[in-house]
C-alpha positions in Angstrom: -11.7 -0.3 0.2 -7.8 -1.2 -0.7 -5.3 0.8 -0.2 -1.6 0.0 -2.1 1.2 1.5 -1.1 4.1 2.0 -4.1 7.2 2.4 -3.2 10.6 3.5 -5.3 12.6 -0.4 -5.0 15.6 2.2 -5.1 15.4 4.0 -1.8 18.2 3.7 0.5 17.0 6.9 2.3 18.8 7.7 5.8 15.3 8.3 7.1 13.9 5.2 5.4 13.6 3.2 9.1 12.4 6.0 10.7 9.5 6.7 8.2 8.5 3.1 7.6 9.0 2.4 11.9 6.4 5.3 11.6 3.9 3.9 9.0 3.4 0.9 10.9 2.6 3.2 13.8 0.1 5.0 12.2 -1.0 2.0 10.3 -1.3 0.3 14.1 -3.2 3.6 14.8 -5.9 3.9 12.6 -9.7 2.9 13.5 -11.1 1.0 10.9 -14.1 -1.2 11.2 -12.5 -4.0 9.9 -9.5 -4.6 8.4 -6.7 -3.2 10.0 -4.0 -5.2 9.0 -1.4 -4.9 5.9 0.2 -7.6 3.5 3.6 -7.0 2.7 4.6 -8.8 -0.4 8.0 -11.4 -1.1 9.2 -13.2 -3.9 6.8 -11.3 -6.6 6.8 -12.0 -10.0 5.2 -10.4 -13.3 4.4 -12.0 -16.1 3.9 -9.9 -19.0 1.7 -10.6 -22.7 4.1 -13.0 -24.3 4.5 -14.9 -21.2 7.8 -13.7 -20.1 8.3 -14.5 -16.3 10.8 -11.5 -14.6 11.6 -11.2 -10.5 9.8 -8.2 -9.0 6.7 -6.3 -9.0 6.0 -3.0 -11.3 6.2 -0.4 -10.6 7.5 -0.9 -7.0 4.0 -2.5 -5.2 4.9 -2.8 -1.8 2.2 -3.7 0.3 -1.7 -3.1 0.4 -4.2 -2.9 2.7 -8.3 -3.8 2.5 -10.5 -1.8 5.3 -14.2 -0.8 6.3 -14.9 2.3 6.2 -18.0 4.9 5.6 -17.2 6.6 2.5 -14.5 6.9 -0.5 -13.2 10.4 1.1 -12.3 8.9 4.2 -10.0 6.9 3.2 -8.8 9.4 1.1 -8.5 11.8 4.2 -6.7 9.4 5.9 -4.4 7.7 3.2 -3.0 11.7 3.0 -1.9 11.6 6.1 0.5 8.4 6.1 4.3 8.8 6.8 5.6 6.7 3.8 4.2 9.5 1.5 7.5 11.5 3.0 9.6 9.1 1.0 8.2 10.1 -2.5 5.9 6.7 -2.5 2.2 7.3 -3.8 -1.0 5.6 -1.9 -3.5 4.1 -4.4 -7.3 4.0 -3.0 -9.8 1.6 -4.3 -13.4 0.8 -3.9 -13.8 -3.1 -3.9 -16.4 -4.5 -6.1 -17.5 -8.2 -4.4 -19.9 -8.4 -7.4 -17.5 -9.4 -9.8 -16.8 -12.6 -8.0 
């Protein structure tokens, strides 16, 4: 499974250290079979139909993780209960499909 995390690029919260000190906490925490690490992301660029080559990522990608686990609904279980939520980012959770490669 992958899990992205979105976040506003805006936020300039006074609790924005705390929460994301706290994500990587509970990120640390978390028991996965395999996988238990995130990828933050630098210097992104899109690209959009006509070629057109702009700074950033839409709409606000921040980082993603890929895990192990036994079923769609616990990761789902467990992607509710992350701290960055608390800053009004959402949590996208996907079931990989190696069969496309």
């Amino acid at each position: 499974y992958m899990i992205t995390f979105y976040v506003n690029n805006a936020l300039n919260t006074p609790d924005e250290k705390e929460i994301f000190s706290k994500f990587g906490k509970w990120l640390v925490l978390q028991k996965f079979t395999a996988g238990n690490f995130i990828v933050g992301l630098n210097g992104t660029n899109t690209i959009n139909t006509e070629g057109v080559i702009t700074e950033g990522s839409k709409p606000g990608l921040y980082c993603y993780t890929i895990i192990q686990a036994e079923s769609l609904n616990t990761v789902l279980a467990l992607a509710k209960e992350c701290p960055i939520l608390q800053l009004g980012a959402f949590i996208q959770v996907s079931e990989l499909n190696f069969e496309m490669c």
